[in-house]
N, C-alpha and C positions, 0 to 999 in steps of 0.2 A: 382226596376223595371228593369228588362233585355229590351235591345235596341233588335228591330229586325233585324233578319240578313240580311246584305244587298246583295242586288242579286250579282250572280255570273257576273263578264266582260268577254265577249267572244271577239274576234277580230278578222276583218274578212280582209284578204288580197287580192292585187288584183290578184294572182294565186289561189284564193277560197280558202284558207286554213283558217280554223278556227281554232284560238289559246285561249286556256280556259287559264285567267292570273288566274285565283285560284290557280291550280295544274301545273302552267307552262308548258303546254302539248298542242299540236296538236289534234282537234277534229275532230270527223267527224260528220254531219247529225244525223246517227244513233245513234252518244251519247249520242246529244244536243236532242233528243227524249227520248232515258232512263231518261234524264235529267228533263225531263218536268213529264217521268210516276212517276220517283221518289220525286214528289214536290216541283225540288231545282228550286229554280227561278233563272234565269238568262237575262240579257240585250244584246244585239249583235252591234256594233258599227264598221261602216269601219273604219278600218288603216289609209286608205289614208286623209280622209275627217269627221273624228270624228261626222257622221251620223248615228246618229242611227236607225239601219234597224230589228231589232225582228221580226218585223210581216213580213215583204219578206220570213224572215229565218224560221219562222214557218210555214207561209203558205207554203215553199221548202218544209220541213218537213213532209206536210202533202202530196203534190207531192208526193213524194218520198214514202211515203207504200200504195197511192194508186194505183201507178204502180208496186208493187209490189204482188197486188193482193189484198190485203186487205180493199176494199172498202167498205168503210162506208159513204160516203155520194151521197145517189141516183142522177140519174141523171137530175129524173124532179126539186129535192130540187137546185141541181146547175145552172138550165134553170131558175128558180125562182129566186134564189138570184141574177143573172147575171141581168134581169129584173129589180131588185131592184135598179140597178146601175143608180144616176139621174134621178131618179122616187122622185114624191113628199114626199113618204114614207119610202128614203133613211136614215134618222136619224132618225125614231123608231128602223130599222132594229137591227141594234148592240144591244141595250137597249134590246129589246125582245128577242133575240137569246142570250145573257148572262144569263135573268132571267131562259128562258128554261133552258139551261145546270146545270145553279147549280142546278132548282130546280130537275133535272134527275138525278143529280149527289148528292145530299142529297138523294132522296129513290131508289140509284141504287143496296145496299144491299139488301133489300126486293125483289127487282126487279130479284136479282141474286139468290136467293134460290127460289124463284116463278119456275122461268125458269128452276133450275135445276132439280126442278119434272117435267123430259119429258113434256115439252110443256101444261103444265096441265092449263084448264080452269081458274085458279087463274092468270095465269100470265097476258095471255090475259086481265084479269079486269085491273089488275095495268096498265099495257099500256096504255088502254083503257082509264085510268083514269086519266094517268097522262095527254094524249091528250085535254080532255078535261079542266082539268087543265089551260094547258099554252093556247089552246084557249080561256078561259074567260078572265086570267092575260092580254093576248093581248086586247082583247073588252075592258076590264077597262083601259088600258095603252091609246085607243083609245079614250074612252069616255074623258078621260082628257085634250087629246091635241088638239082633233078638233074643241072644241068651238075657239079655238086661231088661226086656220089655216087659218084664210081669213086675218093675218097681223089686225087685228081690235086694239082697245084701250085695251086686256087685258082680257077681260070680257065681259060677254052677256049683249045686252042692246035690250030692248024691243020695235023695231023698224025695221016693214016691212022690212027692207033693210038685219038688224043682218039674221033677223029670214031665209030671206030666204038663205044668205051665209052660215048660220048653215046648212039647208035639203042639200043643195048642199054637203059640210061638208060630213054629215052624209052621205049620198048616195054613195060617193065616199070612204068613209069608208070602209060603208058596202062593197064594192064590193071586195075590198081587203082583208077582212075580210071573205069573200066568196073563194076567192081564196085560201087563208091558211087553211080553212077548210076541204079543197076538197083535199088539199095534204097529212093533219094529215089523213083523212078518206083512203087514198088512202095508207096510211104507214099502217093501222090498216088492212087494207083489205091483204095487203101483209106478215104480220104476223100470222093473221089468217090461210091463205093457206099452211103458214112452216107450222102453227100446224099442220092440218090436213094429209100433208106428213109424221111430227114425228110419226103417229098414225097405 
């Protein structure tokens, strides 16, 4: 049985210089992103204070080619998540935005020959599909957690009080769930119209 290989140690000084101890080298940003396209995983820890900081540095990361032009994440999806900050809905959020991505990133092949037939009717489905997808995964991801959301003993108990903490529950669900829907519909509406410009 081969042991997994263990992530790459990046270190990060206080003049910003990030030193990869792998290959004993000075890195920059843009490496530690080949780095991530190429699969190699890596940790990022300060110099000074043996903190490890990856997610600053990746979120930098992604700074850094949206200012470069390459925007990939809309700006109503970032007005949304910023929303999610200390929102009661704050810890589905991660859990649900991971399942999305693999599962886009498991059928992103089909996804990319779809698309490369000029914008063809096919693709649109797969999008389409996959949207609807990770809205149900979220609804079930929902229907799990909210019977437990009013801090109760665990589980549903059959008593005026449960029942009506559950509608409230529920309600409040829904509406979030409204709101994630209105954004997937609002991505599919926006893809849609590239098609019709490809045409």
């Amino acid at each position: 049985m081969t042991a997994e290989k263990e992530p790459t140690t990046i270190k990060k000084y206080a003049n910003r210089r990030l030193y990869n101890t792998g290959t004993s080298t000075y890195v920059t940003l843009e490496d530690l992103a080949e780095m991530v396209k190429a699969g190699e995983d890596f940790v990022v820890f300060d110099a000074k204070t043996g903190e490890e900081i990856t997610r600053s540095v990746l979120t930098q990361i992604i700074f850094e080619q949206e200012n470069k032009g390459q925007n990939l994440l809309p700006i109503a999806f970032l007005r949304q998540l910023i929303r999610f900050y200390g929102d009661s809905m704050q810890n589905l959020v991660p859990t649900y935005l991971n399942f999305s991505i693999d599962s886009f990133a498991r059928d992103q092949e089909k996804m990319r020959s779809q698309m490369t037939n000029a914008f063809g009717p096919g693709a649109l489905d797969v999008v389409g599909d996959q949207v609807r997808r990770n809205t149900e995964m979220f609804e079930q991801a929902m229907r799990m957690f909210l019977p437990f959301g009013g801090g109760a003993t665990g589980g549903r108990e059959d008593t005026p009080t449960a029942a009506t903490s559950d509608k409230a529950g529920e309600a409040e669900g829904g509406a979030d769930i409204e709101a994630l829907r209105r954004q997937l519909d609002a991505v599919q509406e926006r893809l849609e119209k590239m098609s019709e410009k490809k045409k």
